[in-house]
Structure formats: C-alpha cells, structure tokens
C-alpha positions in Angstrom: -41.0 8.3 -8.8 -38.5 9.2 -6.3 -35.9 11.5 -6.2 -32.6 11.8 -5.0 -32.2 12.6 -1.0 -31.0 15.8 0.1 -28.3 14.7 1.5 -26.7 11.8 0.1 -24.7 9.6 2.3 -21.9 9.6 -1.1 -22.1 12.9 -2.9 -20.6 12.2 -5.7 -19.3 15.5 -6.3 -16.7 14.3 -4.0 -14.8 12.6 -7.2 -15.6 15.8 -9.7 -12.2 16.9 -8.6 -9.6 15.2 -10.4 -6.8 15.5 -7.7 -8.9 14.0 -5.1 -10.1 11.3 -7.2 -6.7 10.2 -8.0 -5.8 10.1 -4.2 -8.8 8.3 -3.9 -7.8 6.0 -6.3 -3.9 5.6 -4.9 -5.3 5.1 -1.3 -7.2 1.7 -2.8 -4.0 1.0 -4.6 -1.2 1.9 -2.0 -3.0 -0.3 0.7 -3.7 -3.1 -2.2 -0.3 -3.5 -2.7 1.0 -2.7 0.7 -0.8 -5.7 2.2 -0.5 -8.0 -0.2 3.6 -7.3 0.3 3.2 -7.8 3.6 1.0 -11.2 3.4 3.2 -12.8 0.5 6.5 -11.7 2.1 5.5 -13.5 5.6 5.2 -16.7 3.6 8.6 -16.0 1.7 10.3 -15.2 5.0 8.9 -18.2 7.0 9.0 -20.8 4.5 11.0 -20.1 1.7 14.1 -18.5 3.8 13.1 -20.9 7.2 12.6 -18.0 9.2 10.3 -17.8 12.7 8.1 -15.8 13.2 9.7 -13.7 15.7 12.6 -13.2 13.1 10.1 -12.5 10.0 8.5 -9.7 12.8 12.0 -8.4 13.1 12.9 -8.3 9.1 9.9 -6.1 8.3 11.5 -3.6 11.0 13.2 -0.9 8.7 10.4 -0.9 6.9 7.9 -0.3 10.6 10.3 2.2 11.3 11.0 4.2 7.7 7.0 4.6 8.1 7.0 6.2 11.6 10.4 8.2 10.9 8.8 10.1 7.6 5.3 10.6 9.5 7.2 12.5 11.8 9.2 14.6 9.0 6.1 14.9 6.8 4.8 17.9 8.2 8.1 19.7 7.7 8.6 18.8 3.9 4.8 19.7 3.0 5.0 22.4 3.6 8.1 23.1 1.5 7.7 20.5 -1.4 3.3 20.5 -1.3 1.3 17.5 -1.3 1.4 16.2 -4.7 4.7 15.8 -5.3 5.2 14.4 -2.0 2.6 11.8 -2.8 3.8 11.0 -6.0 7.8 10.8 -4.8 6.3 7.9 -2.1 4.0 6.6 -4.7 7.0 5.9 -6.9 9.7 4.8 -4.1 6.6 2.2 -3.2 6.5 1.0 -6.7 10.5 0.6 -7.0 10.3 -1.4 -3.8 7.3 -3.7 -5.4 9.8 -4.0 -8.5 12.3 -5.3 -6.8 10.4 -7.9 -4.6 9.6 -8.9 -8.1 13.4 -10.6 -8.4 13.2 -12.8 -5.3 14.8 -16.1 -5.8 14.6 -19.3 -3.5 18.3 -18.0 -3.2 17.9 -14.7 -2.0 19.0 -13.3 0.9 17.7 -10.7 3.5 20.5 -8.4 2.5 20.9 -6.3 -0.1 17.7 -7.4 -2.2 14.8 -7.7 0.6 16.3 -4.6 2.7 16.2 -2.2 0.2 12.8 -3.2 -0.9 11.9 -2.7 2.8 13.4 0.6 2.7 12.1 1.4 -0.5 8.7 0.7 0.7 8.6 2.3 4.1 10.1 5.2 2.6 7.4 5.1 0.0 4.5 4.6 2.3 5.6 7.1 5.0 5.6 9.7 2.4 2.4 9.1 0.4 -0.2 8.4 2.7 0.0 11.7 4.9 -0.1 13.9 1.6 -2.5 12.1 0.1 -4.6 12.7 3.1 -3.9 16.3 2.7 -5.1 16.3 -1.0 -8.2 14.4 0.3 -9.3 16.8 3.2 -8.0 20.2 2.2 -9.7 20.3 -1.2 -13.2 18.5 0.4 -15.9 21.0 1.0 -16.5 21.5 4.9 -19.9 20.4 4.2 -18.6 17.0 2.7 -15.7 16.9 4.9 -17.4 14.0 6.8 -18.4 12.2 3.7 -14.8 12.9 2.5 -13.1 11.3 5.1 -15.5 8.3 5.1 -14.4 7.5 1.7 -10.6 7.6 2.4 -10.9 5.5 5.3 -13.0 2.8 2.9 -10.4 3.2 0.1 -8.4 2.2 2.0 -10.1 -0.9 3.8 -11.1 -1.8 0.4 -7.9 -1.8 -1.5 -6.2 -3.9 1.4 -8.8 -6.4 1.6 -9.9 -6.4 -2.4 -5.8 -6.6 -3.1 -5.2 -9.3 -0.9 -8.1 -11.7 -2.1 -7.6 -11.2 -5.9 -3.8 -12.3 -5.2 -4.6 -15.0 -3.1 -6.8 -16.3 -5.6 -4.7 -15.6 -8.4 -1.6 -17.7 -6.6 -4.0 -20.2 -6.1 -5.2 -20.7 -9.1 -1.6 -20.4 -10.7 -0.5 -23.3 -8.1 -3.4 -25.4 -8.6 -1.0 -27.4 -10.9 1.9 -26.1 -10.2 4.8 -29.0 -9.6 8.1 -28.8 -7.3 8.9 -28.4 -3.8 6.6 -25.9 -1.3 9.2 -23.3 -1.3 9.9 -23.0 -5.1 6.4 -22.9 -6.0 5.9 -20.1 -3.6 8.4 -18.2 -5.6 8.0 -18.7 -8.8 4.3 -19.0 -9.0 
C-alpha cells in the first residue's frame, strides 16, 4: 500500500482556509471572464462596429490604463481599506462592467455604453487582483508559500484558458444554426 509523500507537490491544506479558497476561486473566475471580454469584444469591435485593429487596440485603452493606474494606488488603499473589501469592491465593479457588455446592440456605439464597461472593468481588475494576491500569500504558511503561489499563478492560467474555451464552444454551438447577417449573429447569439 502506499502512502501519502511527505511533501506533497498540492497540500491541500492550502484550501482549508476559507478566505484563500475563495481568492482561489475569484482568480479562476476574474481571468475567466476577463479574457473571454477581451476575445468576444475584439470580434464586436472589428466586425460588428468595422473597426481595425489598430483602432480595436486603441478602444480597450482606458481600460490598459484604469489597470496600471489602480496597481499603482493599490498599495496606498490596502493598507487603509484591507484586502477583502478591496477585492470584493473590484470584484463587483468587474461584474457591473460584464453586466453592461451584456446590452450591446449591432447599434451601439463606443461611447457611453462600451466606455464605461471599459472603465468599469479596468477599475474592477486593477483593484481585485493585487488584494487578492495579498489574501493568497499573507495567510499561506511560509512553508507552503511556494506551493501557494503556484496555485494562484495556475488559477489563473486555468480560468483564462478554461473560460475562453467553454464560451467559444458555447457560441459555437448556439450559432451552429443561427440565421442572419455575420455581425447580428455575433451579437445576439
């Protein structure tokens, strides 16, 4: 019979804590959704609004730099707001932003619809991921805190990736049969 080794490449005692589990779990979902957003709004932007790519580079600016700005202010509101509610406040902006790429037309314009879902997401994304790091690491055991940081790093990978196949395969399926012009069908699929 064999037994466990020592030292496990996953302890699973990293998830026994429920606040690192849960950033666990929004670092699959955060990336998930974030690149998914950032596949499906390509094709919106170039085909549906005739966009180049240049210009499609260009739209998804405020939200490049909403990300960089709140990196860079992060370290001053942890420390006065914690972790948690940081994460969650981003968590939540990231989720209104989602919502409202939900109401894309064939009709809609860049402004005010797309750029406040931009906003709304780099706002969102700036402010979650750094705390949730934070929850991660500070709460890991220095002993695991290799292990620890190998998980968020494939939570991450993993949400991206697993997010962007099941809705590439879920839009394909759904416009398997789907009738119209290119550009509708890309909207209302």
């Amino acid at each position: 019979m064999r037994t466990a080794p020592a030292q496990p490449l996953l302890p699973l005692r990293l998830f026994a804590d429920r606040n690192r589990a849960a950033a666990y779990v929004n670092f699959c979902l955060g990336p998930m959704a974030g690149m998914s957003m950032f596949f499906f709004l390509s094709q919106y932007l170039q085909h549906v609004r005739g966009m180049n790519a240049l210009a499609t580079g260009f739209a998804f600016l405020p939200m490049a730099l909403l990300v960089f700005t709140m990196s860079r202010l992060i370290p001053r509101l942890l420390p006065r707001f914690g972790p948690k509610p940081a994460a969650l406040a981003g968590t939540v902006l990231m989720i209104g932003g989602l919502v409202l790429l939900t109401r894309l037309t064939v009709e809609s314009g860049y402004f005010p619809l797309l750029f406040v879902a931009m906003v709304l997401m780099g706002l969102g994304m700036g402010l979650a991921f750094a705390p949730l790091n934070v929850i991660i690491m500070a709460t890991a055991p220095s002993r695991d805190a290799g292990a620890a940081g190998g998980v968020l790093q494939t939570m991450r990978q993993t949400g991206a990736t697993l997010g962007l196949a099941i809705l590439v395969t879920v839009f394909g399926s759904a416009t398997r049969t789907a009738t119209g012009a290119p550009h509708q069908i890309l909207v209302t699929a």
